[in-house]
One Martini backbone bead per residue (centre of mass of N, CA, C, O) as a GRO file, in nm:
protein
  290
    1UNK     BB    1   0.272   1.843  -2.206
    2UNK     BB    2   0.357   1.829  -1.870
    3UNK     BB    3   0.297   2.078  -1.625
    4UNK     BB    4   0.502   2.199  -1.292
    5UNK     BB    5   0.395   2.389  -1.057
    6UNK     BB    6   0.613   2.591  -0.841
    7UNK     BB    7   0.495   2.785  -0.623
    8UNK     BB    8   0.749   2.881  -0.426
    9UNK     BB    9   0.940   2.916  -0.713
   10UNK     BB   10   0.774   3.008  -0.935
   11UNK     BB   11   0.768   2.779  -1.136
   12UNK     BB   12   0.787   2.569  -1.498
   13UNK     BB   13   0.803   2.223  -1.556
   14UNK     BB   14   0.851   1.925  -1.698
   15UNK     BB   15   0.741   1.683  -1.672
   16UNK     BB   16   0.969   1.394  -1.482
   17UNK     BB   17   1.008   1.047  -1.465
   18UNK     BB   18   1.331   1.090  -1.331
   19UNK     BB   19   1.286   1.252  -1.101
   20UNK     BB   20   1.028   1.064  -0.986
   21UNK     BB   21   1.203   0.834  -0.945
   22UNK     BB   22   1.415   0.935  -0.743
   23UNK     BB   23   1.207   1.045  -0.533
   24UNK     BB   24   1.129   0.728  -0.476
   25UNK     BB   25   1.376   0.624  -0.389
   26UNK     BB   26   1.468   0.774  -0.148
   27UNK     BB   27   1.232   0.554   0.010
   28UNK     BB   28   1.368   0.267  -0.084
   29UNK     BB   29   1.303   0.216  -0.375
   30UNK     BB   30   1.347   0.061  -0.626
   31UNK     BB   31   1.433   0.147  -0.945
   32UNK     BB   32   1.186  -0.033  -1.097
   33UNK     BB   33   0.916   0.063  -0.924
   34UNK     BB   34   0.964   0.359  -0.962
   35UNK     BB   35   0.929   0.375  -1.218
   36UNK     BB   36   0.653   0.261  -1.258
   37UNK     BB   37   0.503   0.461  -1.054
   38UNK     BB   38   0.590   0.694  -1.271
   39UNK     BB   39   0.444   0.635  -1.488
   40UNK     BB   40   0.152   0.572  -1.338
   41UNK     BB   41   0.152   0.893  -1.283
   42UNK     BB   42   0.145   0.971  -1.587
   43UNK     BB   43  -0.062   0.822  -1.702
   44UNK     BB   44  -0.296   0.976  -1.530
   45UNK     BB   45  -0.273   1.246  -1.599
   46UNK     BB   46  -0.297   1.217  -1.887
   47UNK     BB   47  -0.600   1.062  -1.889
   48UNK     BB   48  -0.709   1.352  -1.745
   49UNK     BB   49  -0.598   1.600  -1.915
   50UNK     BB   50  -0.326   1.724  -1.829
   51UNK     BB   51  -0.150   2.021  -1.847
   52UNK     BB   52  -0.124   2.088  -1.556
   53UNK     BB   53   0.070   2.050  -1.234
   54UNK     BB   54   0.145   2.023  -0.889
   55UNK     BB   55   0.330   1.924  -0.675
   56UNK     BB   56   0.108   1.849  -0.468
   57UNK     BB   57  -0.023   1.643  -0.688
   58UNK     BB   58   0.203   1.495  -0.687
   59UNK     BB   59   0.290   1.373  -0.465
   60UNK     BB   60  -0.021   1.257  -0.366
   61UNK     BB   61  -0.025   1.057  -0.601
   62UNK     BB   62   0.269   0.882  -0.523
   63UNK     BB   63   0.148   0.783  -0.255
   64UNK     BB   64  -0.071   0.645  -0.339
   65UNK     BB   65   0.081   0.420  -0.513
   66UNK     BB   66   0.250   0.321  -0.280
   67UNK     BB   67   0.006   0.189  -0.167
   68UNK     BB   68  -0.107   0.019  -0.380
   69UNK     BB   69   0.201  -0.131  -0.366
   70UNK     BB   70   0.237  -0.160  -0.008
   71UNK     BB   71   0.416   0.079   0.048
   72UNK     BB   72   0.395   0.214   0.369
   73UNK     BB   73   0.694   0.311   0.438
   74UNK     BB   74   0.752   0.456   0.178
   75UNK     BB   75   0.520   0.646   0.196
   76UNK     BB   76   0.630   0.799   0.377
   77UNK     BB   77   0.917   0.864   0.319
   78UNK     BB   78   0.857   1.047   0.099
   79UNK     BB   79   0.723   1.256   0.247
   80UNK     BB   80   0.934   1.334   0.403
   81UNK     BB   81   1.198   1.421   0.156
   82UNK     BB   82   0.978   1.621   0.075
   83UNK     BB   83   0.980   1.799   0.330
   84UNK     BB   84   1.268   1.856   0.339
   85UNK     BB   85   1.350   1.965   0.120
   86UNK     BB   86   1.096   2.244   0.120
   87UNK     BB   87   1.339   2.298   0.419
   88UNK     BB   88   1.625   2.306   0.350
   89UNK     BB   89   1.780   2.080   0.446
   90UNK     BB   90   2.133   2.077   0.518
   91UNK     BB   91   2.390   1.801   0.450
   92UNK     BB   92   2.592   1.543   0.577
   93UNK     BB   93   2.779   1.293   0.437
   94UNK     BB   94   2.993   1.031   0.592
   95UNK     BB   95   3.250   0.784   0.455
   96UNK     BB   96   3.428   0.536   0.616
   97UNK     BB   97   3.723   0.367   0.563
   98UNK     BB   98   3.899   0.173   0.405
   99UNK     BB   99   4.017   0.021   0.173
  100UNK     BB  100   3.807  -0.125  -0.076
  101UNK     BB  101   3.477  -0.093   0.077
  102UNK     BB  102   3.280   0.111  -0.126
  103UNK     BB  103   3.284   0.437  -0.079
  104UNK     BB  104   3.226   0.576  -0.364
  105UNK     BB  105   2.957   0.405  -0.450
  106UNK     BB  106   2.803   0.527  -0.210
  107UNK     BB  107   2.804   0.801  -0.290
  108UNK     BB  108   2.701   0.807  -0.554
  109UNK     BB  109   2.414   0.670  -0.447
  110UNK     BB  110   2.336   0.911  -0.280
  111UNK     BB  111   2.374   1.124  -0.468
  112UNK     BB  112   2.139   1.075  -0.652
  113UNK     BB  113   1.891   1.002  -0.361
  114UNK     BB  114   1.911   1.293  -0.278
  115UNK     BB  115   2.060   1.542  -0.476
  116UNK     BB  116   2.387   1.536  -0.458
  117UNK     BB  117   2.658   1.749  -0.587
  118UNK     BB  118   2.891   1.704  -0.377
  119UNK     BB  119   3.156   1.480  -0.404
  120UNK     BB  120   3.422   1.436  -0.153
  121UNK     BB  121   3.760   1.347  -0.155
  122UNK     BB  122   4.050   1.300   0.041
  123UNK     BB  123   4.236   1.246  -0.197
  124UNK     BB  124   4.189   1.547  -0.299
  125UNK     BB  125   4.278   1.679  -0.086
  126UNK     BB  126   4.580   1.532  -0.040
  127UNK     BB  127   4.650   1.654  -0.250
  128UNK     BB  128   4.674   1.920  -0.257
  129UNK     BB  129   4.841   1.933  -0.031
  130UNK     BB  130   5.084   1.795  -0.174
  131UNK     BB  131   5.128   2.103  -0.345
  132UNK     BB  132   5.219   2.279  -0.072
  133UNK     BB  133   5.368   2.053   0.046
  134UNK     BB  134   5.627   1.925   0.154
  135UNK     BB  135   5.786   1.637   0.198
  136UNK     BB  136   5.991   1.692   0.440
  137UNK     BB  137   5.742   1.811   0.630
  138UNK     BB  138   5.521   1.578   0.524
  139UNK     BB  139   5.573   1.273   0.457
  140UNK     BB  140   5.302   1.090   0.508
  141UNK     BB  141   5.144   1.263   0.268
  142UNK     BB  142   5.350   1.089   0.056
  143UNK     BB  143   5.163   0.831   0.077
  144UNK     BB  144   5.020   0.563   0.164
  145UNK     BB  145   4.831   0.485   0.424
  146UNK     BB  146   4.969   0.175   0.464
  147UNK     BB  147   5.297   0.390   0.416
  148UNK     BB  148   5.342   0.553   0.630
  149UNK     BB  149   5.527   0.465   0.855
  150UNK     BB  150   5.810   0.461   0.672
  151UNK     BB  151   5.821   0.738   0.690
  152UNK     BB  152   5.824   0.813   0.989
  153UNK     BB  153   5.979   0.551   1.114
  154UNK     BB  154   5.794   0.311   1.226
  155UNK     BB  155   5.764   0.057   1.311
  156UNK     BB  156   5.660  -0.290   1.228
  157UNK     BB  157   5.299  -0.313   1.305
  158UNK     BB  158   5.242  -0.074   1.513
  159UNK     BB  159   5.339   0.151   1.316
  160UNK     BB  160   5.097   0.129   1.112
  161UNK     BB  161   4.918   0.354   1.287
  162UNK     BB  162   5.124   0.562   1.336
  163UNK     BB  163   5.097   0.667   1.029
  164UNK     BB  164   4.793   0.693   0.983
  165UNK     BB  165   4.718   0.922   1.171
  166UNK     BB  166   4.926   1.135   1.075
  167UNK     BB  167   4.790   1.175   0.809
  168UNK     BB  168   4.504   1.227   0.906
  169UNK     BB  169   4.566   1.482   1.073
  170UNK     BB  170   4.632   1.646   0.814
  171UNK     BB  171   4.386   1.590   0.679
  172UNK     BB  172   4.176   1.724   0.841
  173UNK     BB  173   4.214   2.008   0.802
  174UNK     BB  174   4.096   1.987   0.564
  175UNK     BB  175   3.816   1.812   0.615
  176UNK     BB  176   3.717   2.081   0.819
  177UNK     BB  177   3.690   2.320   0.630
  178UNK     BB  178   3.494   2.179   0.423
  179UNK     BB  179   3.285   2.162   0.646
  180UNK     BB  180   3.264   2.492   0.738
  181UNK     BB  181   3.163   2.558   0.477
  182UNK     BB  182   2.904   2.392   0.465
  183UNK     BB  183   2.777   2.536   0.690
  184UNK     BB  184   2.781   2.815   0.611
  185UNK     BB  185   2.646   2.813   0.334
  186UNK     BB  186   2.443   2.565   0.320
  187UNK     BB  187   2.535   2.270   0.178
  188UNK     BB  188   2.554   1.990   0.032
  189UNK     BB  189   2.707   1.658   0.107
  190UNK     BB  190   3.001   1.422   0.021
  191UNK     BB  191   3.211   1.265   0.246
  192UNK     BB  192   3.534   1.057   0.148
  193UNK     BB  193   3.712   0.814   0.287
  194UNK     BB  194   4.006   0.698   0.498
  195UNK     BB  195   4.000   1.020   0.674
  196UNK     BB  196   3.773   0.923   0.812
  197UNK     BB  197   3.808   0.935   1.130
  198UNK     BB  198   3.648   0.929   1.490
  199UNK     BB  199   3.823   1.232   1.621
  200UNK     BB  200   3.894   1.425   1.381
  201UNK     BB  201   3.603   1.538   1.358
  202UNK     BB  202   3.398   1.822   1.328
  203UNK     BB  203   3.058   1.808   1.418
  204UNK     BB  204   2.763   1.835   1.322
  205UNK     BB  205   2.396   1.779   1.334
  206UNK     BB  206   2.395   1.730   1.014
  207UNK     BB  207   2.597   1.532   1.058
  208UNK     BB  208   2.651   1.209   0.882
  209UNK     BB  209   2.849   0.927   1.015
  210UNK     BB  210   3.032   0.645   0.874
  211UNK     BB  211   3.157   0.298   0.883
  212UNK     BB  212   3.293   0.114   0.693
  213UNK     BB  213   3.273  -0.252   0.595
  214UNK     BB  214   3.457  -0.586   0.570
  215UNK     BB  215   3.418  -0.881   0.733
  216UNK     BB  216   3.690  -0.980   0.527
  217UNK     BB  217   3.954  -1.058   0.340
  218UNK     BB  218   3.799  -1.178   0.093
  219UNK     BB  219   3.630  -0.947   0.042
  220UNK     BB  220   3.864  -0.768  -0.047
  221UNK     BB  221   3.971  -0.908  -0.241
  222UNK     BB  222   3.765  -0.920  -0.429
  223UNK     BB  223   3.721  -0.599  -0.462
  224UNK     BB  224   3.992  -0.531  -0.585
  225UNK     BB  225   3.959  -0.721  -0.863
  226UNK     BB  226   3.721  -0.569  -0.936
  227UNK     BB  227   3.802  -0.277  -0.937
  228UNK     BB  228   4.054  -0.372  -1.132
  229UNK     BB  229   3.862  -0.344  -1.393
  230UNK     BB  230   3.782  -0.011  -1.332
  231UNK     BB  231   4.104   0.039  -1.289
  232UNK     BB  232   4.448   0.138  -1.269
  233UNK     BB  233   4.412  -0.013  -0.973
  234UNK     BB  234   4.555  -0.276  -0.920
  235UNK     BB  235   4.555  -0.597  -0.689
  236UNK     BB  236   4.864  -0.646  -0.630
  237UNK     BB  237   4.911  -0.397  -0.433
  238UNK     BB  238   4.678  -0.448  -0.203
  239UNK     BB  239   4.742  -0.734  -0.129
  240UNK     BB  240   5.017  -0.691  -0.014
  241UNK     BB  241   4.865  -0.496   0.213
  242UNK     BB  242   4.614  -0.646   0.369
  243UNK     BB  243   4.706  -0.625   0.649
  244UNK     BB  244   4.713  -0.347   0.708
  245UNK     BB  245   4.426  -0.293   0.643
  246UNK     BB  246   4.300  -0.443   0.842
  247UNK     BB  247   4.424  -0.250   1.071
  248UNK     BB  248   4.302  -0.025   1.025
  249UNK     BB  249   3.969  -0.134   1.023
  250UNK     BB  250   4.024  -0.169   1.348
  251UNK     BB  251   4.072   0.074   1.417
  252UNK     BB  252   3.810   0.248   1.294
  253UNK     BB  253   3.628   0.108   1.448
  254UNK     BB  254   3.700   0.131   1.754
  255UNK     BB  255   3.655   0.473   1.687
  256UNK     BB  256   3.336   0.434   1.630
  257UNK     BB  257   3.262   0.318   1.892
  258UNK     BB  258   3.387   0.548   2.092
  259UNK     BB  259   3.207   0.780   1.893
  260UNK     BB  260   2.934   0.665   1.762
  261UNK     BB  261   2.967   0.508   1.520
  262UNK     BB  262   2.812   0.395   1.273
  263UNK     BB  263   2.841   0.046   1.134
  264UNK     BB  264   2.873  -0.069   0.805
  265UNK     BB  265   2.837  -0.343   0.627
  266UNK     BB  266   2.949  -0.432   0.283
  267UNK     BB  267   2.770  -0.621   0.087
  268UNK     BB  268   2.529  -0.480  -0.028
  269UNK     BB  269   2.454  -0.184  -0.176
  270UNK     BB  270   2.121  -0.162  -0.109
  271UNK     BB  271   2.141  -0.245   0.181
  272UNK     BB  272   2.338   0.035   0.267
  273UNK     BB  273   2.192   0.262   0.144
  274UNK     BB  274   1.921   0.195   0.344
  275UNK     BB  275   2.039   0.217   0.636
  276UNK     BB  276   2.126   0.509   0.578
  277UNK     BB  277   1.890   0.622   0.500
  278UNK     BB  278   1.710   0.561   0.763
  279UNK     BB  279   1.853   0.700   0.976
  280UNK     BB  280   1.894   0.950   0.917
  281UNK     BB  281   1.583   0.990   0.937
  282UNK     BB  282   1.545   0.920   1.201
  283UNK     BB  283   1.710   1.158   1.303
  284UNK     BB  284   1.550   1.413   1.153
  285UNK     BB  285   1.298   1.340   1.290
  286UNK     BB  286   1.398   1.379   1.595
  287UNK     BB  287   1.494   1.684   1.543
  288UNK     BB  288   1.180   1.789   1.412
  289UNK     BB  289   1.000   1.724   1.653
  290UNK     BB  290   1.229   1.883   1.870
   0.00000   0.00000   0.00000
């Protein structure tokens, strides 16, 4: 068993080629290449007798990897990702968007390669909310985002923006609170839903705010078809209503940007996460030069 010491921290730990996997894809990189040369990082310790190393010669020697798979790109990027671990910097990553465009999948798959533990639906915050609120005070609260409009009695058609913002509206209470706490905490974090709306959320400088879509109706078609296969909720109940939702991720597109909000269109799952998550990069490192 190799042994790894966390100077920092002060502990040691067995060395894990599952951990050291993820620290690479967290570049960009495949999870099977990353796999691969996490293997061969760990046979290289093997091979020269190592029985502790310390994290920053696993650091090292995954870089050199890096290179030698001529990924020079992820080899920067994985530097980077270890040195922000390092500083403990913070993070919130938000991603909205209308019904069924793949915001729980992407948000699952960044909170794997970030290492963030805490995942958080606004669907969640608005049940909390609907157990507190009587339908009577606030109808919008107590229906599907796209049949708000109905409660709130908005007419058919330009209504149905209106009974949607109502609901943001409230929803968003709850999730400016959960803001407010992972600041002052300072915790990751990742909240998703389509109550993510740009101009509803109040934004500190280390939250990373996107806007998920799908390019058009097949393709929702497709997502919701897909949905109902591992999950209670039907495709026939969402495709009813599929014109609706598409009015509504015209709304959060328009307001994304009018707010500076990059749109992420969302094809393929590793092309999304990797997009995003280069973003985030981008930005934190010119906000660590300046």
């Amino acid at each position: 068993m190799i042994l790894v010491t966390d100077s920092e921290r002060k502990i040691k730990l067995p060395f894990s080629r599952g951990i050291l996997t993820r620290s690479i894809t967290l570049a960009g990189v495949d999870v099977g290449i990353a796999y691969i040369i996490a293997t061969e990082v760990q046979k290289e310790l093997e091979g020269k007798g190592f029985r502790t190393v310390t994290t920053e010669e696993i650091r090292e020697l995954t870089y050199r990897k890096l290179l030698e798979h001529g990924l020079k790109d992820a080899a920067r990027s994985y530097l980077f990702w270890r040195k922000l671990r390092r500083m403990k910097v913070p993070i919130t990553v938000l991603l909205g968007g209308t019904t069924g465009v793949g915001k729980s999948t992407i948000a699952t798959e960044l909170a794997f390669r970030l290492g963030i533990r805490s995942v958080i639906g606004t669907d969640t915050i608005r049940e909390v909310m609907r157990r507190i609120i009587a339908p009577e005070l606030l109808p919008a609260l107590h229906t599907s985002s796209f049949l708000a409009w109905k409660a709130v009695g908005a007419p058919e058609g330009s209504g149905i923006i209106h009974g949607f913002e109502d609901q943001v509206q409230h929803v968003s209470v709850g999730v400016n609170a959960v803001l407010e706490r992972a600041h002052k905490e300072g915790f990751n974090a990742i909240l998703e839903g389509i109550h993510l709306v740009p101009g509803y959320i109040k934004l500190d400088s280390r939250d990373f705010m996107y806007v998920i879509t799908v390019r058009n109706e097949k393709d929702l078609e497709a997502r919701f078809y897909e949905r109902s296969r591992y999950s209670k909720r039907p495709a026939d109940y969402y495709l009813e209503h599929i014109d609706e939702i598409m009015a509504i991720q015209e709304f959060v597109v328009e307001r994304a940007r009018e707010n500076g909000i990059p749109i992420i269109p969302n094809g393929e799952l590793e092309a999304t996460v990797v997009a995003i998550m280069d973003d985030i990069m981008k930005k934190l490192m010119e906000e660590l030069e300046d």
